[in-house]
Structures are given as structure tokens and as C-alpha cells.
C-alpha positions, 0 to 999 in steps of 0.5 A: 412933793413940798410946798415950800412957804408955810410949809418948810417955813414956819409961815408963808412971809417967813420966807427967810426962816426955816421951820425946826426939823424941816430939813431932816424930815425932807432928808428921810425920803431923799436918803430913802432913794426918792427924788425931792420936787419944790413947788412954790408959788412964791412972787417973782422977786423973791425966787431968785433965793430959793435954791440958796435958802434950801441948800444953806438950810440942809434940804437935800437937792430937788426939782425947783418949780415956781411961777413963770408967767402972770398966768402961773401966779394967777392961779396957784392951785393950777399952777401946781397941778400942771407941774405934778401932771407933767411929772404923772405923765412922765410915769412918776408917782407921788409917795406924799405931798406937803402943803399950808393952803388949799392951792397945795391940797387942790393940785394934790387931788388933781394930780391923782395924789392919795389923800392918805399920803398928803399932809397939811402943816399948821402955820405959825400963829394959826389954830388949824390947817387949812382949809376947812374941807378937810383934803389931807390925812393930818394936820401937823403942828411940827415936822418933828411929830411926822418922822416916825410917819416918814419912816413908815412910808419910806419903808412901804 
């Protein structure tokens, strides 16, 4: 599970720009056999560009999931919850979740999601993760650090 702004990118208005190693870390679960889900919250106008951006930046194919309606771009953290509850029913379970903002790391704990296999990535520019009620087991500075973490996962 990948939050995309501020998470694949180095900050949530660096919607164009990729974050160094991103791609390669997402890549480790998809040639271990796991499905990849996107799930941003992204504004309307700017989702159109998604599936080009990832696919020009090396992300392996996943389920893309945005806001559909005012209600979805209204509440960010329910949004992504609804999303990872129609997957949980379906009988998937999660290995991990990515995120920057507390919406990210809200739905992860409602969708069921152990807090030892969510991950916060520190945004560009700032001096922490957010947020300060610490909902997920590290705070990363770069993706670059969590690959041997990855391999680890993948391996279980």
C-alpha cells in the first residue's frame, strides 16, 4: 500500500517529481509476487497524470485508487479507509502501508493494518514525520535506508 504524494515524491506539491530510490523500493514487493495498490488523495485535476507518472518513473503496475467524489476529497483519512475495507473484505491482507500525512496513517489503523508494518517518509524540507502521535514503526528519511527492511518483509 503507497501513498503516492509526499510519499513516492519527495513532497505532496512535487507531484512531478519522483523521490530517489522510490521506484526500486516499490519494485522489491512486486517481484516478490505482491500486488501494488496507489492510493492518493490527490485533486481531480491533477489525476489524469498518474498512471503516466508512475510508469515513466519505473513503478511497477498497481491498482490506482483516487478521489471520485466531493465526499472522497472531503475526508482523505475515509477515503483511504473505504478503499483498503473493500480490499479487506475481499480477504486481502496488507504486508505494509507507506504514507506522509496522518490521513495515510489513520486509514492504515482502521483498515486493520499493523502498526509494525507501516512506514512514515519524512517530507523534503521538514524535520520530522508526521504526525506527532507516533502511528507507524519508522520514520524514513529515504527509501534508499528501507531496502534491507524490505527484503526482510518480502522474505517472511
Amino acid at each position: 500500500m503507497f501513498d503516492i504524494d509526499g510519499t513516492l515524491t519527495p513532497k505532496p506539491i512535487a507531484f512531478l517529481s519522483v523521490r530517489e530510490h522510490a521506484a526500486s523500493a516499490v519494485r522489491l514487493y512486486a517481484d516478490s509476487g505482491y500486488k501494488i495498490i496507489y492510493l492518493s488523495a490527490r485533486v481531480r485535476i491533477l489525476q489524469s497524470g498518474i498512471p503516466d507518472w508512475l510508469k515513466q518513473n519505473h513503478f511497477p503496475e498497481g491498482s490506482i485508487h483516487v478521489p471520485q467524489s466531493l465526499a472522497d476529497s472531503s475526508d482523505h483519512a475515509a477515503f483511504k479507509a473505504r478503499i483498503l475495507k473493500q480490499y479487506s473484505d475481499k480477504g486481502w491482507s496488507f504486508v505494509a502501508a507507506y504514507g506522509d500525512s496522518t490521513s495515510d496513517f489513520e486509514a492504515y489503523a482502521a483498515a486493520g493494518i499493523k502498526q509494525d508494518r507501516v512506514f512514515a517518509l519524512q517530507r523534503e524540507g521538514a524535520t520530522a514525520c508526521e504526525p506527532e502521535a507516533v502511528l507507524w514503526s519508522a520514520c524514513l528519511n529515504s527509501w534508499n535506508e528501507h531496502q534491507i527492511k524490505i527484503g526482510q518483509i518480502v522474505q517472511r
